[in-house]
C-alpha positions, 0 to 999 in steps of 0.5 A: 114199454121197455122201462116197465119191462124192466122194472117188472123183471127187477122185481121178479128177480127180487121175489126170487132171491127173497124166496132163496134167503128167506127160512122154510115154512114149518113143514106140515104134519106128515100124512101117517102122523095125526095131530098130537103125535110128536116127532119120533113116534111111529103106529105100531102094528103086530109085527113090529109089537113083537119085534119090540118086545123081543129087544125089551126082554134083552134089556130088562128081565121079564115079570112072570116066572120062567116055566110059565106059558105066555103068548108074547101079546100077553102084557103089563102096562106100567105107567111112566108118571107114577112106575105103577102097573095099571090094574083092573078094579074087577071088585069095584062097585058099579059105574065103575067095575072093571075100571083100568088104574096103574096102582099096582107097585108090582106084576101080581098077576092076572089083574095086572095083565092084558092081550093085546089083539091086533086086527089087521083090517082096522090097524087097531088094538083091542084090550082084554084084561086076564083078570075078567076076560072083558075088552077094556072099553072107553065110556065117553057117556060118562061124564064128570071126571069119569067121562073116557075112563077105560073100564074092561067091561065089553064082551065084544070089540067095536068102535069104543074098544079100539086103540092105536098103539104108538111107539118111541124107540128113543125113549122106549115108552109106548102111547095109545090113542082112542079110536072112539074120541081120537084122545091119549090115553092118560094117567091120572096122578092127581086123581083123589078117592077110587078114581086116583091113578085112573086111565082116561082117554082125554088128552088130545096130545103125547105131552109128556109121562101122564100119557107114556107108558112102558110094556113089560112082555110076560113071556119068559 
C-alpha cells in the first residue's frame, strides 16, 4: 500500500510540473468581443464617437466649409479599400434606391453625408442618409449579390437598421456590424455594373480594408 501511495504522488508531482512547463491554452474571446472582431477593437458608443471625432479633426481638416452648421453626429464615410466616399444612389431604380455605395472621390455634400444616431437602450447605431432623410436598412431578403446591401429606404428604425460601431484607435479606422444578420459591413471592389463599390453586411469577420472605414466629422 505504501508502494502505490508513492507512486501515485510521483505521478501528481508530474502532472504538476507538466502543467507549469507546458504553453497556456489560447485564452478564449473576451465576453464584450464577439466572434470577428479582432484584438484592439472596441464598441463604440456615443461619447466615445464624440471623443474621437474631436481628436480626428486635430489630424486632419474637416469636409465642410467653416461657417457651416453641423451637428458632430453628422458623417462622411470613406472606404479604406477604395479611398471613396460611400454615397446613397437616391435616383436608382427600384430594387435598389436608395443603395449605399462608397464611389464618391469626394465630400459633395448631402448625398455623401450621414447621422449617426446613438440609442442608449440597444448600444446601437442608426443611419440616416441627409440625402433622402431614410435610415439605411440591410435588405437580407435580397438574394443574389444584392442579398444585405444597405439601402436607406426605412422610415423608421428596428431590427434591420441597427448597426454596432466599432473602433481601432491604432489604425484610426472604424468597423460596423449588423445587428440583424451579425455581419461587417463590406465594400464591394469587385463588384461590376450598378452594384460596384456597393456596401454589404456579408462578411462574418473585420479581415482587412473591405470592412474598415474611416469617418470624416463634417463640423467645422
Amino acid at each position: 500500500m505504501r508502494r502505490m501511495t508513492s507512486v501515485v504522488l510521483s505521478l501528481s508531482a508530474l502532472l504538476a510540473v507538466s502543467a507549469l512547463s507546458a504553453p497556456a491554452a489560447a485564452a478564449a474571446p473576451s465576453a464584450d468581443r464577439p466572434a470577428g472582431v479582432p484584438a484592439g477593437w472596441e464598441a463604440v458608443d456615443a461619447a466615445d464617437l464624440a471623443r474621437i471625432g474631436e481628436e480626428a479633426d486635430a489630424r486632419r481638416a474637416p469636409l465642410a466649409a467653416e461657417d457651416a452648421a453641423a451637428e458632430p453626429e453628422l458623417l462622411a464615410v470613406e472606404s479604406v479599400a477604395n479611398g471613396r466616399f460611400a454615397a446613397t444612389e437616391v435616383n436608382y431604380a427600384a430594387p435598389n434606391t436608395g443603395v449605399l455605395r462608397a464611389r464618391s472621390t469626394e465630400f459633395g455634400g448631402s448625398w455623401e453625408s450621414f447621422a449617426f444616431e446613438w440609442d442608449e437602450t440597444t448600444q446601437t447605431y442608426a443611419l440616416k442618409s441627409l440625402a433622402n432623410n431614410r435610415y439605411v436598412a440591410v435588405e437580407k431578403n435580397y438574394t443574389g449579390s444584392a442579398q444585405n446591401v444597405l439601402r436607406a429606404r426605412s422610415t423608421s428604425v428596428g431590427g434591420w437598421e441597427r448597426f454596432v460601431l466599432y473602433y481601432s484607435e491604432s489604425l484610426d479606422r472604424y468597423a460596423l456590424q449588423s445587428t440583424l444578420n451579425g455581419l461587417f459591413v463590406t465594400m464591394e471592389n469587385s463588384y461590376t455594373g450598378t452594384l460596384q463599390y456597393a456596401l454589404r453586411a456579408r462578411s462574418a469577420d473585420i479581415t482587412g480594408s473591405w470592412e474598415e472605414f474611416v469617418l470624416h466629422p463634417l463640423a467645422a
